[in-house]
KEROSE-60512 format. One record per residue (C-alpha): residue number from 1; residue in three letters; x, y, z negated. Coordinates in steps of 0.05 Angstrom, whole numbers, plus 5000, padded with zeros to 4 digits. Example, Ala and Ser with C-alpha at 12.3 -4.5 7.8 and 13.67 -1.06 7.14 Angstrom:
PT   fivo   volo     px     py     pz
PT      1    ala   5246   4910   4844
PT      2    ser   5273   4979   4857
END
This chain:
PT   fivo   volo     px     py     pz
PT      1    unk   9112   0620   2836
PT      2    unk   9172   0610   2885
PT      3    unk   9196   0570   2943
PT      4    unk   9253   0518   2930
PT      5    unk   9249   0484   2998
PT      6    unk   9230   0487   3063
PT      7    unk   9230   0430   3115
PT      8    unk   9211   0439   3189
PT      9    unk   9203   0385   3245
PT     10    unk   9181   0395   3318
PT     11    unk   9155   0471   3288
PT     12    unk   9160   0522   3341
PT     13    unk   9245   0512   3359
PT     14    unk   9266   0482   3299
PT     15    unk   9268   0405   3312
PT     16    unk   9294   0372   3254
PT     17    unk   9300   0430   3199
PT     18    unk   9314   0430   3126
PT     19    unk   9334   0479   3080
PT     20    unk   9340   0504   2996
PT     21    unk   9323   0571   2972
PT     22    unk   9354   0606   2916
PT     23    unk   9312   0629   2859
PT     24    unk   9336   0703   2863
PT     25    unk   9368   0715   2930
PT     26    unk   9374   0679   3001
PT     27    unk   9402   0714   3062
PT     28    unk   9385   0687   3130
PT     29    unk   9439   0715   3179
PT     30    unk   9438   0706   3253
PT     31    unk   9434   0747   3321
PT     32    unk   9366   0763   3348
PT     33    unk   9328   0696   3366
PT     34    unk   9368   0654   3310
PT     35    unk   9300   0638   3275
PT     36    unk   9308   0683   3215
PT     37    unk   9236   0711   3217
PT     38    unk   9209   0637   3232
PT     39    unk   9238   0613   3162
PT     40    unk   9233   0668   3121
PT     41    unk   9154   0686   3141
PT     42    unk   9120   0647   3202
PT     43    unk   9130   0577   3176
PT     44    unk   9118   0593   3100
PT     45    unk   9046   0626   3114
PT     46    unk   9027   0581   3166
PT     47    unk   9037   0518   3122
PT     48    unk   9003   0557   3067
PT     49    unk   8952   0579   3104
PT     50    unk   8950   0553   3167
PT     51    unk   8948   0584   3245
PT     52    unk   8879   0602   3268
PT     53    unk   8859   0634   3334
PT     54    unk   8825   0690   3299
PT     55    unk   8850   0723   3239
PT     56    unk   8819   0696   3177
PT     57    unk   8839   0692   3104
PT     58    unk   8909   0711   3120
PT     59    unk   8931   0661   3169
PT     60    unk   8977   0662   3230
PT     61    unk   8944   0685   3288
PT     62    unk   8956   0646   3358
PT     63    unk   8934   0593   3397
PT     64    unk   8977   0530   3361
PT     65    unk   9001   0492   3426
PT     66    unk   9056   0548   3425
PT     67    unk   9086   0534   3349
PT     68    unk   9086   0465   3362
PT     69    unk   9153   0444   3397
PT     70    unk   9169   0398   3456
PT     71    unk   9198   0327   3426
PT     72    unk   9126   0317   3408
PT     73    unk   9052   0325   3402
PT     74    unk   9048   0362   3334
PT     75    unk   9085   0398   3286
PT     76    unk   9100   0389   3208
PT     77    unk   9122   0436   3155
PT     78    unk   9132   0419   3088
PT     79    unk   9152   0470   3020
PT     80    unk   9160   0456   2957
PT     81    unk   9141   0506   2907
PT     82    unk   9166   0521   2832
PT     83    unk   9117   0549   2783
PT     84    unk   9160   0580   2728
PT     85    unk   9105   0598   2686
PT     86    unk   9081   0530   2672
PT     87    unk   9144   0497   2665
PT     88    unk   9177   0496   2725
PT     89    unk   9128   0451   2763
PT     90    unk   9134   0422   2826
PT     91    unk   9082   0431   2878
PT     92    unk   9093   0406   2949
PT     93    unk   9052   0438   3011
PT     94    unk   9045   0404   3078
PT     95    unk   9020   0421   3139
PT     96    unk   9000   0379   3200
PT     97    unk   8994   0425   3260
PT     98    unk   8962   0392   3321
PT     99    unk   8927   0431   3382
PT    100    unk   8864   0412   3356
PT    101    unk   8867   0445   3276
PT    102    unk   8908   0446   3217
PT    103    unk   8918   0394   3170
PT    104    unk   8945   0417   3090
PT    105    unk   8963   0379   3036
PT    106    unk   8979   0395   2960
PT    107    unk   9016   0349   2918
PT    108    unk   9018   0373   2855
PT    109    unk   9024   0345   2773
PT    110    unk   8953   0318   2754
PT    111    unk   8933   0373   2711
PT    112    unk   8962   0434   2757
PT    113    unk   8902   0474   2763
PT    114    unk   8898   0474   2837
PT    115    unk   8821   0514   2859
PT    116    unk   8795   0554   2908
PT    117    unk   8817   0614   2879
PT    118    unk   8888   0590   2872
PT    119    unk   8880   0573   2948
PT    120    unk   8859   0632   2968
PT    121    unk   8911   0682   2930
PT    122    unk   8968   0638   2966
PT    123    unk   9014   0679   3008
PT    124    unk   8994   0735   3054
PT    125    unk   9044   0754   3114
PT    126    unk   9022   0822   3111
PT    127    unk   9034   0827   3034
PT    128    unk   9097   0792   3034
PT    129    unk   9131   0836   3088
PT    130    unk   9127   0905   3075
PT    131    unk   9136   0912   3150
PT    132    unk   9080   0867   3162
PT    133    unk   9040   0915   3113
PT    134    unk   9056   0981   3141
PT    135    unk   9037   0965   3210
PT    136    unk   8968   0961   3180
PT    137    unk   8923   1021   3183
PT    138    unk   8914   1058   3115
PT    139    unk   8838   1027   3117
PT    140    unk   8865   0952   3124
PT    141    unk   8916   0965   3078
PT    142    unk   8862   0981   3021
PT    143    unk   8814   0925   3046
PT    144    unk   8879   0883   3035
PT    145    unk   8879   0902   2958
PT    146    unk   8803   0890   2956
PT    147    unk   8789   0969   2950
PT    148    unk   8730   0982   2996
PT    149    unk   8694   1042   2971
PT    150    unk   8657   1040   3037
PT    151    unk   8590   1046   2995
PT    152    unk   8612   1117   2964
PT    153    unk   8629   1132   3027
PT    154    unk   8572   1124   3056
PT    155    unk   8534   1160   2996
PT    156    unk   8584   1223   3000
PT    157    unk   8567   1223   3085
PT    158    unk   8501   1224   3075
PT    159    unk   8500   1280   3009
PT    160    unk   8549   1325   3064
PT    161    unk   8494   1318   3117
PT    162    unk   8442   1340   3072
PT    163    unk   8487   1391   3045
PT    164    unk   8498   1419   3119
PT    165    unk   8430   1419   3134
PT    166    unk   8406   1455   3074
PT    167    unk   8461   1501   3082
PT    168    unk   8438   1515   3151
PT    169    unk   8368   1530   3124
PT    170    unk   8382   1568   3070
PT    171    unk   8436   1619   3116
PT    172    unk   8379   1626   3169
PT    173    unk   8332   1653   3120
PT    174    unk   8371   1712   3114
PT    175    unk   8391   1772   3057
PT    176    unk   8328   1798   3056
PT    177    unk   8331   1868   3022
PT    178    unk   8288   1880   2957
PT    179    unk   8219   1915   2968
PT    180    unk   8180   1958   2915
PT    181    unk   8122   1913   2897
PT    182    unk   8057   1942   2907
PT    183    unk   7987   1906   2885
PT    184    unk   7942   1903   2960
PT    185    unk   7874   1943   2953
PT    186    unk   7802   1914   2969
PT    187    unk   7777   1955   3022
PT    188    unk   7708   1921   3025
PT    189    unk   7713   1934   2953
PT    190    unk   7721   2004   2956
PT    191    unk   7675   2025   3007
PT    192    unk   7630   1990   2965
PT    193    unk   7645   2032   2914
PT    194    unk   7646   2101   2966
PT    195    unk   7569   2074   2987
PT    196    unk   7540   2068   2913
PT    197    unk   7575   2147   2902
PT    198    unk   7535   2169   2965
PT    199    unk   7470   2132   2943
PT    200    unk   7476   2165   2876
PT    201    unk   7485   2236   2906
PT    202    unk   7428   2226   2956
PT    203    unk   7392   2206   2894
PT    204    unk   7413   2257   2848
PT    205    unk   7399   2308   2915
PT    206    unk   7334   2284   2934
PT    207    unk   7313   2298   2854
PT    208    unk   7337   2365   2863
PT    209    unk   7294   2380   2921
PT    210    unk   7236   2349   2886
PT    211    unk   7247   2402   2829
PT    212    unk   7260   2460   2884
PT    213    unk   7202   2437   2916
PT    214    unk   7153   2431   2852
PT    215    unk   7191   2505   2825
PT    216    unk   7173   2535   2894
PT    217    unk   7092   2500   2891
PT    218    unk   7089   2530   2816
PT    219    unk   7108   2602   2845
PT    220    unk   7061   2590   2900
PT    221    unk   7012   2573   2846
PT    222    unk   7023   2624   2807
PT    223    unk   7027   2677   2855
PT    224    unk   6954   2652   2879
PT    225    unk   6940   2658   2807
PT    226    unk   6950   2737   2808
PT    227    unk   6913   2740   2877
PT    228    unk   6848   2699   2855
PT    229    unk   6852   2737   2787
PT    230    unk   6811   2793   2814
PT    231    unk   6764   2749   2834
PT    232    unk   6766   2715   2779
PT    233    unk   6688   2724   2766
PT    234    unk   6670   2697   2830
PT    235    unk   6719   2643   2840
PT    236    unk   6706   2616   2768
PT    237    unk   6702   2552   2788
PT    238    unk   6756   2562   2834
PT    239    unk   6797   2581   2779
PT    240    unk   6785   2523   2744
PT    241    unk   6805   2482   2796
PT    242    unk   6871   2502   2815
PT    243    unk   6891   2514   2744
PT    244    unk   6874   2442   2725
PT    245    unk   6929   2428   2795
PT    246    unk   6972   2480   2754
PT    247    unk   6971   2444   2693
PT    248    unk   6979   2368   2725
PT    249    unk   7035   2388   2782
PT    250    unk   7073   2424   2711
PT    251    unk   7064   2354   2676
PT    252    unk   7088   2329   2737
PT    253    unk   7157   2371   2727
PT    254    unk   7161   2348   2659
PT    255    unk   7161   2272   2681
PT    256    unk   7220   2288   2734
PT    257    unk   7290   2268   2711
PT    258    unk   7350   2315   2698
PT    259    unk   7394   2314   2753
PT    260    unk   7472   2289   2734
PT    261    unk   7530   2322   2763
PT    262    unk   7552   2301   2830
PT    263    unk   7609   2254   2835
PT    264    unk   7663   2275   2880
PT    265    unk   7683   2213   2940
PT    266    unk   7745   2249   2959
PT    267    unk   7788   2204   2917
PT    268    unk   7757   2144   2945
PT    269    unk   7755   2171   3018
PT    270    unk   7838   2176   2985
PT    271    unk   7851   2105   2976
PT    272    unk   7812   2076   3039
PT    273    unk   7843   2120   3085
PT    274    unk   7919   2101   3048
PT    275    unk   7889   2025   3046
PT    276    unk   7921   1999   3103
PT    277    unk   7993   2030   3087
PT    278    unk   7986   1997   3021
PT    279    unk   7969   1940   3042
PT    280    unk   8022   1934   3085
PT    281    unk   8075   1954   3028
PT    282    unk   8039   1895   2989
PT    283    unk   8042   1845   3050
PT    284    unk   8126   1871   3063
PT    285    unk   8125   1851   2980
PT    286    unk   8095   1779   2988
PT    287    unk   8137   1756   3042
PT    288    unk   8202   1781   3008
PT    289    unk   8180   1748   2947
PT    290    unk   8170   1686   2992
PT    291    unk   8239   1688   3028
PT    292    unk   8265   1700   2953
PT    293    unk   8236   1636   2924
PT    294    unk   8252   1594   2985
PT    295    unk   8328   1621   2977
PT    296    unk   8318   1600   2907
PT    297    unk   8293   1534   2912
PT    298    unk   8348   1517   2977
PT    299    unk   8400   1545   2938
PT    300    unk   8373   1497   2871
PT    301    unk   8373   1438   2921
PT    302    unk   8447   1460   2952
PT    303    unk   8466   1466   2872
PT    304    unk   8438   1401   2866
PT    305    unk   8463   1357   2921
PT    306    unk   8532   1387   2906
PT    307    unk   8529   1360   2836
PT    308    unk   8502   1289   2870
PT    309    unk   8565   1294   2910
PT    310    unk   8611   1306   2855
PT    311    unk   8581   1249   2813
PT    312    unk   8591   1199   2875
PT    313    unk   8653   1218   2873
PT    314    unk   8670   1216   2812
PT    315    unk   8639   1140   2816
PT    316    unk   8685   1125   2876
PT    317    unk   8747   1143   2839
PT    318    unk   8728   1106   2783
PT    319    unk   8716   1047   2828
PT    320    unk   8786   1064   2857
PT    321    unk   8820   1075   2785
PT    322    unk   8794   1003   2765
PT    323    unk   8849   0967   2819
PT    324    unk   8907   0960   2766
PT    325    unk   8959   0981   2811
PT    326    unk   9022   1008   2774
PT    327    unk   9015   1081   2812
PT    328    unk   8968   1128   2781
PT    329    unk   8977   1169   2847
PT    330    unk   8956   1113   2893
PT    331    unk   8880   1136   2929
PT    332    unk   8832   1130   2980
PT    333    unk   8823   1182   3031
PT    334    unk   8750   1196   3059
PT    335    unk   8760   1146   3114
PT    336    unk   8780   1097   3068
PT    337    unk   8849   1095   3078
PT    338    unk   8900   1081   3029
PT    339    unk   8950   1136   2999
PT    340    unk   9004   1149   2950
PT    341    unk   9024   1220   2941
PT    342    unk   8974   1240   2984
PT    343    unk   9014   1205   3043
PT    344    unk   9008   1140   3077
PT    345    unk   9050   1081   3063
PT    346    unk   9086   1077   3124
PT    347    unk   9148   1112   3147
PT    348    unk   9165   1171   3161
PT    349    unk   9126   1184   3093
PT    350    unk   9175   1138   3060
PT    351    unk   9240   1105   3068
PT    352    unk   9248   1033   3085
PT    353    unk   9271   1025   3020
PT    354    unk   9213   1055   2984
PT    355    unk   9170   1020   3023
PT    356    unk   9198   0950   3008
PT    357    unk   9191   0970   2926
PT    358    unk   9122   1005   2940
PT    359    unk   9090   0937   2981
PT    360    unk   9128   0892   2921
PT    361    unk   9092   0934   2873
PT    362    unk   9026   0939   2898
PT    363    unk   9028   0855   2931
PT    364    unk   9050   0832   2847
PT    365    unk   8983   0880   2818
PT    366    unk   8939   0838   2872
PT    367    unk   8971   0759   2857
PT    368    unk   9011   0767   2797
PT    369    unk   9040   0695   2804
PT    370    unk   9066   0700   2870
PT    371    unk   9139   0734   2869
PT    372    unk   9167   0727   2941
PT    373    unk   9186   0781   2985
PT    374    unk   9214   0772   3047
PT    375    unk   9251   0831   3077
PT    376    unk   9272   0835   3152
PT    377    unk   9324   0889   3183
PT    378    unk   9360   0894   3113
PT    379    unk   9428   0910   3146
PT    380    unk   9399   0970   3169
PT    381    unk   9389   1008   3098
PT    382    unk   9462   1038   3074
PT    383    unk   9497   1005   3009
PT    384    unk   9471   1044   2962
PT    385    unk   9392   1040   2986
PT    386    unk   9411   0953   2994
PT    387    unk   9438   0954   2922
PT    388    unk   9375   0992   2891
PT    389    unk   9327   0946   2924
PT    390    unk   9356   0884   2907
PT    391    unk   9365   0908   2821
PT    392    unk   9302   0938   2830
PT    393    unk   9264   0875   2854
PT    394    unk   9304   0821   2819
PT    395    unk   9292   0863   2752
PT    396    unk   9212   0860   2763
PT    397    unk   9225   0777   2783
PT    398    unk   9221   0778   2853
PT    399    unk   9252   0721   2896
PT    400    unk   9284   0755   2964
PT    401    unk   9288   0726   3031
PT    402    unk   9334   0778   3065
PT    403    unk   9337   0775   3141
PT    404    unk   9405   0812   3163
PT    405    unk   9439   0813   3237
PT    406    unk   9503   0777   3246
PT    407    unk   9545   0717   3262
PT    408    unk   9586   0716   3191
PT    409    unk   9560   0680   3129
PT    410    unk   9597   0725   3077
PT    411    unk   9581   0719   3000
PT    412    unk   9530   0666   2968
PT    413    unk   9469   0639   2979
PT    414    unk   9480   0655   3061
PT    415    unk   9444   0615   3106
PT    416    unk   9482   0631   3179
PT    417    unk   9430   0602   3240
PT    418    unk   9441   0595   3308
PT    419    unk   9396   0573   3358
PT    420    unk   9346   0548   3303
PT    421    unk   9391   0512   3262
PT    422    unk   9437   0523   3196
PT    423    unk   9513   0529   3244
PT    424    unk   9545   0472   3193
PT    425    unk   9491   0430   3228
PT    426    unk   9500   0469   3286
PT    427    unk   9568   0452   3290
PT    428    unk   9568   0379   3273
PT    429    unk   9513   0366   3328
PT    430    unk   9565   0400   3375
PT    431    unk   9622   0349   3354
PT    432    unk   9581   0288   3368
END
């Protein structure tokens, strides 16, 4: 798509204006204030797309009392457009500009697919220009190709918060410096244990006495034995007696228990006295364990969010790779700002002349049909850097309003203003 004419009346200074462009190459040449910019940008978008107050969808921003010009009321703008893809067909554009809105037009063969979409890719000022487009920011740049990985973004923000705060977690618990582990001892347990030894040993003691004892009553017995013995005859019945106590205290004996060896408590008396050092060991043991596993499981979770992050991200340049944009190192910085080679499109990062092939590039991936570039300030790139730009651009089809300073219409396809007007129309408005 290309622009074959332009016509302007009562639009900003331009009364009575008309005016062809060539299909490759048109040079508007004036001093400052000739109307160069008007032509080749302001007038185009704002019959395309209108002038608005507020930005929106591309338009001109300002209030439209000052585009419209003094012989009148309103202003009127008319271009007719060449589609060379479907066989050179001619659609005209109008716009009506009046304080109060905007009124557009298409005139167009009856089955020229004309739809909102079509509408809305028409020319952008900030896509056309590459000056325009550099005095974006990198972020509105993007937004202008329709990248907006704003929702990454705000995935990745929120993973790196987490991240920090686990990271802050997991650095405050500390290094904590292995312990022996040691199993804690039942006190209560063990003295339990210490009280049945001394309950067995009062046991097994008492029995002893109880044989002591008996032993001693059967030498006592005895020994009265020997002493009654000479009176045996007279204390017959005596006799009788105490030896039928003899014989049931010696049954008695026989019906007493063995006593066992005596257990020794020092090795219990051992442990409970060391209890409370062990325990202590065991305690130092638990809570290392504890500050281990928490390390662990923050360390798991840092592990894991770093893979979330990387997975986001990997998502985001996806996203990003998915705008066909003819540079493989175009991409999005984390404030989603638009790069190539790492550095923003704007100088010094690049030359003017780069940047008029870079904004070409990326403006024909976005709205293949439209092939327009209008270039301001062209005088001030050297021979060379003017004759690479133009091949350059002409070789990928691009049609080239070029905007150069000066009074002298030299070579073809020159249109030479002054004071808002073409100077052969200049001139004969002079003579009459």
């Amino acid at each position: 798509m290309k622009i074959q004419k332009l016509s302007l009346k009562n639009f900003a200074k331009f009364v009575d204006f008309q005016c062809e462009f060539d299909g490759k190459i048109t040079k508007l040449v004036g001093v400052n204030g000739s109307g160069k910019s008007t032509i080749g940008l302001t007038a185009i978008v704002a019959c395309l797309k209108g002038i608005a107050e507020k930005s929106k969808d591309g338009q001109i921003i300002g209030e439209r009392f000052r585009f419209i010009g003094q012989s009148k009321k309103s202003a009127d703008i008319m271009l007719t457009l060449i589609d060379e893809k479907r066989g050179n067909a001619e659609i005209k554009v109008s716009n009506h500009i009046t304080q109060q809105g905007n009124e557009i037009r298409f005139d167009a063969p009856p089955d020229y697919p004309i739809s909102e979409q079509w509408l809305a890719d028409l020319f952008n000022a900030a896509f056309v220009s590459a000056k325009n487009f550099t005095a974006l920011s990198s972020k509105e740049q993007a937004l202008l190709l329709g990248i907006d990985p704003s929702e990454y973004d705000g995935k990745i923000k929120a993973l790196k918060d987490e991240y920090t705060f686990l990271n802050r977690e997991y650095r405050a618990l500390g290094d904590p410096a292995p312990v022996e582990e040691i199993q804690s001892v039942d006190i209560m347990e063990l003295v339990k244990k210490k009280n049945e030894i001394d309950k067995f040993n009062q046991e097994q003691n008492f029995r002893r006495q109880q044989i002591e004892k008996t032993k001693d009553s059967i030498l006592d017995i005895e020994s009265h034995i020997k002493d009654i013995e000479k009176k045996i005859k007279e204390l017959q019945e005596d006799l009788k007696s105490e030896y039928s106590d003899f014989k049931k205290t010696e049954s008695q004996l026989n019906t007493l228990p063995e006593p066992r060896s005596l257990q020794d408590p020092a090795p219990i008396m051992n442990k409970i006295e060391q209890a409370s050092e062990t325990n202590n060991k065991a305690l130092a043991y638990r809570e290392y364990i504890k500050v281990k596993t928490q390390k662990e499981i923050k360390l798991a979770k840092l592990n894991s969010n770093k893979k979330q992050q990387e997975k986001v991200f990997e998502q985001r340049t996806d996203f990003i790779k998915k705008f066909n944009t003819d540079f493989d190192d175009l991409t999005i910085d984390d404030d989603g700002g638009l790069l190539l080679k790492g550095r923003p499109i704007k100088e010094p990062y690049f030359s003017k002349g780069e940047l008029e092939i870079i904004v070409a590039k990326l403006y024909a991936s976005t709205n293949p049909e439209w092939r327009i570039r209008f270039i301001d300030e062209f005088n001030v790139l050297d021979e060379a850097n003017q004759t690479k730009l133009i091949d350059t651009l002409l070789t990928d089809g691009f049609q080239l309003i070029i905007a150069e300073v000066g009074d002298k219409a030299i070579g073809e396809n020159v249109l030479l203003l002054r004071e808002c007007k073409i100077v052969e129309n200049y001139k004969q408005e002079k003579l009459l």
